[in-house]
N, C-alpha and C positions, 0 to 999 in steps of 0.2 A: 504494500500500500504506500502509495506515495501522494507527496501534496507539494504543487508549485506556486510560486508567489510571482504571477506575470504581470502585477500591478500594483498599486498603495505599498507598495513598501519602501520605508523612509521617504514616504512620498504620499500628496494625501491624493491623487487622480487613480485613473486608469486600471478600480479596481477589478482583478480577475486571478481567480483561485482554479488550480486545474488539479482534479485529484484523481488518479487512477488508482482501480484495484480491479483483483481479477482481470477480465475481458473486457471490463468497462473504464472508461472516462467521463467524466463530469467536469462542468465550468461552476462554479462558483460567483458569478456576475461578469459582465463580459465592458468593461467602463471606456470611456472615451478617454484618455489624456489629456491634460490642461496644464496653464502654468507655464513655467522654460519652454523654450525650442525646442529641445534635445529631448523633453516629455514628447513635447507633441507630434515629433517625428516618428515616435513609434506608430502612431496611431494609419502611417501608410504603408510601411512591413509588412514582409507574411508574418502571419500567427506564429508562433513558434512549436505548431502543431498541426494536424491536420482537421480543418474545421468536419468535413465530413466523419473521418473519426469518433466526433465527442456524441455520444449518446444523449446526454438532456443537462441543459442549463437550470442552476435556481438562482434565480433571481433574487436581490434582496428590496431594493426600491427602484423606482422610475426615473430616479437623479442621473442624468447625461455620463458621470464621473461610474457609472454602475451597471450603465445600462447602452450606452452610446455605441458601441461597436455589433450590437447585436446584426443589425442590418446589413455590414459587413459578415457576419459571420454565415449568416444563409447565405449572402451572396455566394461566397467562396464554397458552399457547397454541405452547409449544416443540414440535416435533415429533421433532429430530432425536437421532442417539446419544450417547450419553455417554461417553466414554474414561477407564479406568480400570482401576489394576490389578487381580488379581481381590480380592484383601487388602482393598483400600480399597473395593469394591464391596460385600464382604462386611458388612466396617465403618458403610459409610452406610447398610446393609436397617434397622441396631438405631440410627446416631446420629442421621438422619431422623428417623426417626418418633419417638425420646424428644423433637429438638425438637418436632414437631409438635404432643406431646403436650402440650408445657408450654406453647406460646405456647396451644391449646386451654384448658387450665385458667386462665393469666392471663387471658385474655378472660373469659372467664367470671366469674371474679371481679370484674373494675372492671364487667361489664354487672347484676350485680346491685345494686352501688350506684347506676348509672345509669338503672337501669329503676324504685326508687327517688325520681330526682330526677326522673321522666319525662325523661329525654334518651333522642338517638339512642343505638342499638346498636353495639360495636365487631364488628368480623370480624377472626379471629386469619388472622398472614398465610400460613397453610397449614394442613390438619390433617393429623393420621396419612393417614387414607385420600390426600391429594393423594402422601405421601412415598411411600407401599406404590405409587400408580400412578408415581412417578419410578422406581424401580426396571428397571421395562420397559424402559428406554430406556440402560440401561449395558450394553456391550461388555468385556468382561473381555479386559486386557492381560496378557504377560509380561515381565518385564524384557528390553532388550537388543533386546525385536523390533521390527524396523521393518516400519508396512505403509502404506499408500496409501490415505489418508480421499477423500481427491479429487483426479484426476488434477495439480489444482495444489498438494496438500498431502500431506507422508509427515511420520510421527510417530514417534518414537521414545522409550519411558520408563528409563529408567534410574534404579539405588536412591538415593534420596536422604541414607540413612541418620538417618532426622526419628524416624518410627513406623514400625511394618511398615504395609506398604504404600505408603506415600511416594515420591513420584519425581521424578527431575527429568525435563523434558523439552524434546525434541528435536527441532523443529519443520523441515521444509526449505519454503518459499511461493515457488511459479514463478511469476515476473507479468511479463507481455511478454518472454519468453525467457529472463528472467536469475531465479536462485532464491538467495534466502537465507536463510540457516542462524539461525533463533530459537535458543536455550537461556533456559530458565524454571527458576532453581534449587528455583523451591518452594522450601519451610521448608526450610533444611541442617541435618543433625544434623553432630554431634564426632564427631570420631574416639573408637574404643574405647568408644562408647555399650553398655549391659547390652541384651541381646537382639536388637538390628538390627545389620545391617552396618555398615562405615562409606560412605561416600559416595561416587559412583563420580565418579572424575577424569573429566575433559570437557576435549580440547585447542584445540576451535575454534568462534570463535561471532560471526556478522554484527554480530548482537544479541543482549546479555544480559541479561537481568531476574534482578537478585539480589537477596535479602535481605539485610534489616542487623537486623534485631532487638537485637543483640548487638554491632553495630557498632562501639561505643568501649568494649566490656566486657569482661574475661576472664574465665573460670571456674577452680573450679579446678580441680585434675586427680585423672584419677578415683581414685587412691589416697587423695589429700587430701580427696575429696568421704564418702569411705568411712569415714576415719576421724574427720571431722567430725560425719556421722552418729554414728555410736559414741558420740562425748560427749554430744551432746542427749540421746538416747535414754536414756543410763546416768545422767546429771543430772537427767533428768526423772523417772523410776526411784527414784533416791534421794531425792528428794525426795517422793513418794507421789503425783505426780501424773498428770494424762491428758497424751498426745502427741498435739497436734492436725495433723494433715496434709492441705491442701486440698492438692485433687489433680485436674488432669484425667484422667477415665474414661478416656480412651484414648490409651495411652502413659505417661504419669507413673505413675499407679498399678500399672501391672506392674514399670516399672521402683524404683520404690520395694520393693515384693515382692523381686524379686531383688536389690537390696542385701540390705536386713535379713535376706535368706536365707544368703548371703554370710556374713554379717557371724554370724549365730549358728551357721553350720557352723566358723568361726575360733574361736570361743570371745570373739568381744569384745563380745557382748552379752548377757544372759540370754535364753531362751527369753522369749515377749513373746505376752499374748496379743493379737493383730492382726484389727480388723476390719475388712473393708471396707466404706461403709455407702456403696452405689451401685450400684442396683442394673443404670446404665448401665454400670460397670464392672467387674460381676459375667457381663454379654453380651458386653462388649470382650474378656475375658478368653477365654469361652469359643470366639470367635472366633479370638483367638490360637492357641488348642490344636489348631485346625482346620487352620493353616499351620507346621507345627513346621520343615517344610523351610524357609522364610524366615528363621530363629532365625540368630544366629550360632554362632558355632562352643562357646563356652563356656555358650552356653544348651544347645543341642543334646547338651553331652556332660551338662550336670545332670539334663536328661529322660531318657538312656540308663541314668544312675545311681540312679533314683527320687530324685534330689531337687526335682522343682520345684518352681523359686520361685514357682508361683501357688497351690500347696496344701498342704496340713500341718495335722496336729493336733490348732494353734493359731491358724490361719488362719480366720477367718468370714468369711462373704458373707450380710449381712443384706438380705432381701428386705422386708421388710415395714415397712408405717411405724411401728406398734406394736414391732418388733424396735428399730429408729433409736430410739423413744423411752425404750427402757430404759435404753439407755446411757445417756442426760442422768440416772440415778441413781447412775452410778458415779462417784466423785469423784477417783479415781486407777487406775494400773497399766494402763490401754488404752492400746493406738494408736491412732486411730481415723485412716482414709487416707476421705476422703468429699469428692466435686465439691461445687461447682465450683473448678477451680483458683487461680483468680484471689478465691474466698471472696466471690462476687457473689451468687450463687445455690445452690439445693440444699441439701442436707440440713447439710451443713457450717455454715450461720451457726444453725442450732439449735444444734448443739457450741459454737461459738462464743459464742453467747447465753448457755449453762452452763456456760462455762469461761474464758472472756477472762478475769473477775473473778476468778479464783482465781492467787493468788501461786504454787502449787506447778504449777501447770498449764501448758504452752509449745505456743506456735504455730509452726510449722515451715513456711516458704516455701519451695518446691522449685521454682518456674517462674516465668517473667513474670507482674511485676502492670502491666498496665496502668492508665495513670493514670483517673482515675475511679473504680475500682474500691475494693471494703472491704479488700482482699488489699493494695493499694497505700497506702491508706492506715495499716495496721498499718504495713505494711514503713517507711512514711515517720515513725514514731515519734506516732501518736494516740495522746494519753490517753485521750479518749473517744470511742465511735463508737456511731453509731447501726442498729442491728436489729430490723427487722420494727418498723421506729416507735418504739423504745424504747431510753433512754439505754445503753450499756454501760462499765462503767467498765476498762479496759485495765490491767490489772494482775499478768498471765501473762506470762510472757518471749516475746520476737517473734524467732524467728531464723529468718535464709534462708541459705540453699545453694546457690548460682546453677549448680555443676557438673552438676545432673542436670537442666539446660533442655535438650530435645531440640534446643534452636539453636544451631548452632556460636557459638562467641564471634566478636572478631573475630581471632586469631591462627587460629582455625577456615575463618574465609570467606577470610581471604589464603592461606591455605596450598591452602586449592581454589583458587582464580582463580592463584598462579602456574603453578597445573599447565597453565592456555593456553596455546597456543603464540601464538595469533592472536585476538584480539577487535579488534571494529570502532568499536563504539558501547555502555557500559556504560547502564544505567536502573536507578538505586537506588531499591528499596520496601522496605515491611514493616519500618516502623522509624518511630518519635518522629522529629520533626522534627529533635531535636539529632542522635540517631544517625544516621540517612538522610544530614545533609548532612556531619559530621565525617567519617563511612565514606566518602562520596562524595570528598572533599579528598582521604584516604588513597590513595583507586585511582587518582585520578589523577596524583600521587604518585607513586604506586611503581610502578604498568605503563604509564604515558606513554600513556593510551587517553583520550577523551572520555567525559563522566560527566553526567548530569544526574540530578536529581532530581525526576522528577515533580509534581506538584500532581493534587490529586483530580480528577478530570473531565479532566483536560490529554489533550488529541492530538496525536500527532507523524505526518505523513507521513514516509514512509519510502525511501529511493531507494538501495537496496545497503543501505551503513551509514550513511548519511548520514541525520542526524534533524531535520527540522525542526518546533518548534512549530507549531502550527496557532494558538495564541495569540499575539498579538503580545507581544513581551518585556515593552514599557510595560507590559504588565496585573500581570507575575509579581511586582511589590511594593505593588501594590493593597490597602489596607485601610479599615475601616469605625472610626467613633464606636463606643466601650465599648457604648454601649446601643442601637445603631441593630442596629433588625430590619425586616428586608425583604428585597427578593430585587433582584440588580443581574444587569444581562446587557448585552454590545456584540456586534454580529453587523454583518460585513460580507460583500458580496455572497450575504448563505445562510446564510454559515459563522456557528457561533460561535466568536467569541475570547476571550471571559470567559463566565463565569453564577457566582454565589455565592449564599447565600440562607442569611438570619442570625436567629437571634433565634426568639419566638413569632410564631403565628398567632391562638392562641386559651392564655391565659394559664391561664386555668380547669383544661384539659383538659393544657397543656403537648403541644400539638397545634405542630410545628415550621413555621416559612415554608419552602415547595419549591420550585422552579420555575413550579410551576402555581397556586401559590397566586392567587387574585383579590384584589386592594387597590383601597378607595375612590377612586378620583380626584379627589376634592373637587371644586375651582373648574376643574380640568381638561375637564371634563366641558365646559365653555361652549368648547374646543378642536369637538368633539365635534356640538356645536350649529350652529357655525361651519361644517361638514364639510358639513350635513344642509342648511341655507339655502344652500351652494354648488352642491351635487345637485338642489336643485328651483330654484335660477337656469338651471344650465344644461338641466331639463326647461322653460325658458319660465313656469314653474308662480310664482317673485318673481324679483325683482331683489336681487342682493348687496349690504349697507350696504359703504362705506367703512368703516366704522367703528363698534361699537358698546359698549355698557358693561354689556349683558348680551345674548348673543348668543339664553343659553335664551330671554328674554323677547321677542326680535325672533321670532324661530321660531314661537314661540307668536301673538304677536299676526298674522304673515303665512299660516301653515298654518291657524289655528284647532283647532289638535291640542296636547294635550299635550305636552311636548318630548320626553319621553322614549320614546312611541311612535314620533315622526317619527324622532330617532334611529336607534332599532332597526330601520326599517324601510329608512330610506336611506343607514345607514353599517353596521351593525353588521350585519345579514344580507347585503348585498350580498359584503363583507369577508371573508363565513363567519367569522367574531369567536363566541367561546362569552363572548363581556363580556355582563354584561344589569346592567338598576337592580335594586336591594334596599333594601328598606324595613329602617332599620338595626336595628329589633328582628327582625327574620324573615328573618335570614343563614344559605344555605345552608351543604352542609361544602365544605369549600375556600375558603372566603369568610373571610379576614382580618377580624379584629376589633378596630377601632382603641382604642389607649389614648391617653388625655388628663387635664389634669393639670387639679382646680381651684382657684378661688384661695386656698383653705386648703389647698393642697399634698397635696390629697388623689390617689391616678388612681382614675379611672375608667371604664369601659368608652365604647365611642363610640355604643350607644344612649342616650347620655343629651345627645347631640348634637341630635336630636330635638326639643329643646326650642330649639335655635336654628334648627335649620335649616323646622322644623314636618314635615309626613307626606311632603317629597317623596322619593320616593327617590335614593337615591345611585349612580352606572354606578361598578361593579366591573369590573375587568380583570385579566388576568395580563400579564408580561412576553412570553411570545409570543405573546399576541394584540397585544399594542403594537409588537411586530418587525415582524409581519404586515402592518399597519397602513401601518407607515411601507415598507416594502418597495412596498406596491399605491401608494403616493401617488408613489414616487421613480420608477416604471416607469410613471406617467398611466393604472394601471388605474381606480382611482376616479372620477378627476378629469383631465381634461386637465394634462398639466406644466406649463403659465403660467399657470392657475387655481391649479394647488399652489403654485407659487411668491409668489404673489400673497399667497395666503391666510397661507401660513408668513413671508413681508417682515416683519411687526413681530415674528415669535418668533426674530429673527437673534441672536445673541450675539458682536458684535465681539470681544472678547478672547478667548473660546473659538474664534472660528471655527465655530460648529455653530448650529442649530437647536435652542431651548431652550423646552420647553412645563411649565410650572410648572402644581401645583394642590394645592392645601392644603384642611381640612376639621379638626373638631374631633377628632385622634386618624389622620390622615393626612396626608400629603405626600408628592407626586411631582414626577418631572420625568423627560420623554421626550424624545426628538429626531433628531439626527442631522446628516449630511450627505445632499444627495438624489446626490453621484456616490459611485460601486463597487455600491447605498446601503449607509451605513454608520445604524446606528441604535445608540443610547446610552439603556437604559431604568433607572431605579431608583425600584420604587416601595417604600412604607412605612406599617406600621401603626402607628405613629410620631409625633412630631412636632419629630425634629432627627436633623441627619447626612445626609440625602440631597444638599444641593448639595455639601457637600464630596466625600461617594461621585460626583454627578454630575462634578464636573468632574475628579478624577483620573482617570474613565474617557475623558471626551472627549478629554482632555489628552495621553490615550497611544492615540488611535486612531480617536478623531471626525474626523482629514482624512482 
């Protein structure tokens, strides 16, 4: 049994949990990426799985960060159900397809300046139609019931009190007679949250996946978040200005509704007129109205009274984008509550654009900003920021409210985790690095249970409770040179025990390095040459040099062939390798494109290497094609084993103990190898040209024997 962490870890996005056993696979939420670059770059990757593969998704909420890639996932070839309550089911028909629609419109837009420059075309990574056909595929849950997805798996959801619909859930995995007990808190909300319940207590759990979002934070309490509001509002009020409120569509924004409704049936606020300018959470809304029975109890008695907080009035819900533009002529006395939350995206940084500058005008944070974010950086005190490409000067007042984050604090997640009577093995997610591992110290701490922290990509085999990395330890403090980009990976016997992948590919485009990316192998390539004059020694066809000082050039003068044909034809296809040559102006996509510096300090791209190396081409490869590689040589598929060994004698590394194959080029450098017993293989290539021997040998160093 095993469980992979392919998202939120040390990181609060892109949650998705992959846990096999037996015959089966499961996702554990499938989440969009937000925040950095280098997050969101995952998000156009292959899976690091086979989507067709996975038997059934559970779902825990409807939030983009949980749920976002689903649409992707049938595209690529998912088949199976999807578990979900029916709240959140309902939720993803309208937050689907608005993503779908807008990664549609971004596309569209960078393809018009690229069709423009004649460049290739982008593909947004799903559109409305892939979301409308995900839909099919959801199973509508109710809390509390348990049922039987597979005779080796029962499921259980319970409220997690985050959003409506939210839940936590409750996994039991039979694998050779013995079954244990998952718990997945999903997002937690606080107790006494405005319209959901609060959190259902959980006493027992093999394994728990918690969040920490909130880990080392407190909020404050909901009387004090109430009456905090009250001040901005009335401040901003008297002073004749607008009330900016970046909000997420679903959840934040109702709950902000019901304060302020709150708050002007008490008398401590004026009547207010309130707009809401989203019109994803003009659809959230109306889906709320659909489940009134989900409500808490003091929601439920405001709807029995005709008060509810999502109508009145003074209440708008602007639809149209000509409505949104009117408001940028009001200079005071709005609310305006408009996504995205984090002030990343949406309608909200136009407000922003016509209002930052204004002294009388205040910004009001009501949720996690993650870092990268324009939300984050108000919160973190900018003078200026920039929108839509253009300066802003910061001269509105920045306040936030941390009491109306749907995440519990952390007095919120210990007060649920004491409620266990029994935990086995704790796995802290959904949290900043600081939070994730402070939280983590705390649990174990205070309930005397084991605690790790995942790492992105990390797998733990699982045996009861008992968790072991699939990474070897040496890798977990593994780090790269400030400027080193490329992609590193160690794999023993199969497995992998590291992969990382840093930096650009294509600086132009800010096209991220993946897994798969292909990088030049420079002088490596005469590795390669070396491979192809051993395969037609042992067809009888030459004889092997001892020795040589350009292997291409031996190949060539003994074949009568180009090198780079005989290559392809007796290492590179034999291998099944997707490596091939590239002429450095005529670089496919996925094909890294080297930077190099010249001697007036200028960089420049690696077609202009060309002029030293002249038209030959250059062999590109990825990281597991060079796994692959070294795998077929260490088992004598290639090459008989004392022909490998032969050939590999001068690439020994006494100090390292490993196999060290080196290759540089103007705007690249690598270095591959390995041990040939378990085989263990050590790859880091680079579009680059520094930081890879220090990457190489911290990796061999913790896992080359």
């Amino acid at each position: 049994m095993r469980i992979q962490f392919l998202g939120a870890a040390e990181c609060t996005s892109g949650s998705c949990y992959l846990l096999s056993f037996g015959d089966k696979q499961i996702l554990v939420d499938c989440g969009l990426f937000q925040g950095p670059e280098e997050l969101k770059q995952r998000n156009y990757g292959d899976f690091p799985f086979v989507p067709a593969e996975i038997d059934a998704v559970i779902l825990t909420h409807a939030h983009i960060d949980h749920s976002g890639l689903l649409p992707k996932l049938t595209r690529l070839g998912f088949k199976g159900p999807i578990y979900a309550t029916a709240v959140t089911a309902d939720l993803c028909s309208i937050m689907l397809a608005d993503s779908g629609h807008i990664q549609e419109t971004e596309v569209e837009r960078k393809n018009r300046k690229l069709r423009r420059r004649g460049k290739p075309l982008l593909t947004p990574i799903y559109t409305v139609e892939d979301a409308a056909q995900t839909m099919d595929h959801f199973r509508r849950m109710v809390y509390d019931e348990e049922i039987e997805v597979f005779p080796s798996l029962r499921v259980r959801f319970r409220d997690a009190g985050h959003i409506l619909g939210a839940a936590i859930v409750e996994l039991w995995i039979t694998e050779e007679g013995e079954t244990t007990k998952f718990v997945f808190s999903g997002d937690l909300g606080n107790q006494q949250q405005p319209v959901v319940q609060d959190p259902t207590a959980i006493t027992e759990a093999d394994v728990l996946i918690v969040e920490s979002t909130y880990g080392i934070r407190l909020h404050e309490d909901r009387e004090g978040r109430l009456e905090h509001l009250a001040e901005v509002v009335n401040r901003t009020m008297d002073k004749g200005g607008n009330l900016l409120i970046p909000a997420f569509a679903l959840g934040r924004t109702q709950d902000i509704l019901h304060s302020l409704r709150v708050l002007q049936d008490r008398g401590d606020i004026p009547e207010l007129n309130i707009y809401i300018d989203s019109p994803l959470a003009s659809k959230a809304t109306e889906v709320f109205l659909k489940h009134v029975g989900d409500f808490d109890y003091q929601t439920r008695t405001m709807m029995q009274e005709n008060r509810s907080p999502f109508h009145g009035p003074n209440v708008h819900f602007t639809e149209t984008v000509e409505e949104s533009m009117r408001l940028n002529s009001v200079s005071g006395g709005l609310v305006i509550i408009s996504a995205s939350g984090m002030a990343d995206a949406g309608r909200i940084k136009h407000h922003l654009k016509h209002n930052l500058w204004r002294r009388e005008a205040t910004v009001l944070l009501v949720g996690y900003q993650a870092e990268g974010t324009l939300g984050r950086r108000l919160q973190d005190g900018a003078e200026e920021v920039r929108i839509h490409g253009e300066p802003v000067r910061v001269a509105a007042e920045i306040e936030t409210i941390s009491g109306f984050s749907a995440h519990a604090d952390q007095e919120g997640l210990l007060s649920w985790l004491r409620r266990f009577s029994h935990i086995g093995q704790v796995f802290v997610t959904h949290g900043e690095k600081e939070s994730s591992h402070r939280f983590a110290e705390l649990i174990a701490q205070e309930l005397k249970v084991p605690v790790v922290v995942p790492k992105l990509d990390e797998s733990f085999e699982l045996k009861g409770a008992q968790a072991l990395s699939t990474w070897d330890t040496s890798y977990r403090e593994f780090s790269v040179e400030e400027d080193f980009a490329g992609v590193c990976q160690v794999t023993r016997r199969a497995e992998i025990q590291y992969r990382g992948a840093f930096g650009l590919a294509q600086r132009r485009f800010k096209i991220r390095n993946n897994y798969y990316t292909a990088f030049n192998l420079g002088s490596a390539r005469q590795f390669f040459a070396k491979l192809a004059l051993a395969r037609l020694a042992e067809q009888g066809k030459a004889n092997l040099p001892q020795a040589a000082e350009d292997w291409e050039g031996e190949l060539e003068r003994i074949s009568g062939e180009a090198p780079w044909i005989v290559v392809a034809r007796e290492v590179l296809a034999p291998a099944q390798l997707s490596s091939a040559y590239y002429y450095l102006d005529q670089l496919p996509a996925g094909a890294a494109s080297g930077y190099t510096t010249t001697r007036t300090g200028q960089e420049v791209e690696n077609i202009y290497a060309i002029l030293r190396e002249g038209l030959m081409p250059q062999l590109f490869a990825s990281a597991p094609d060079l796994t692959r590689l070294w795998q077929l040589l260490a088992q004598g598929e290639l090459l008989p084993l004392p022909v490998v060994e032969e050939i590999l004698a001068p690439y020994w590394d006494q100090r390292l103990q490993v196999y060290k194959i080196e290759g540089k080029a103007p705007g690249a450098q690598v270095a591959f190898g390995g041990t040939l017993e378990e085989p263990t293989a050590v790859v880091v290539l680079s579009n680059g040209e520094q930081g890879v021997l220090h990457a190489f040998e911290q990796l061999a160093a913790g896992g080359g024997r």
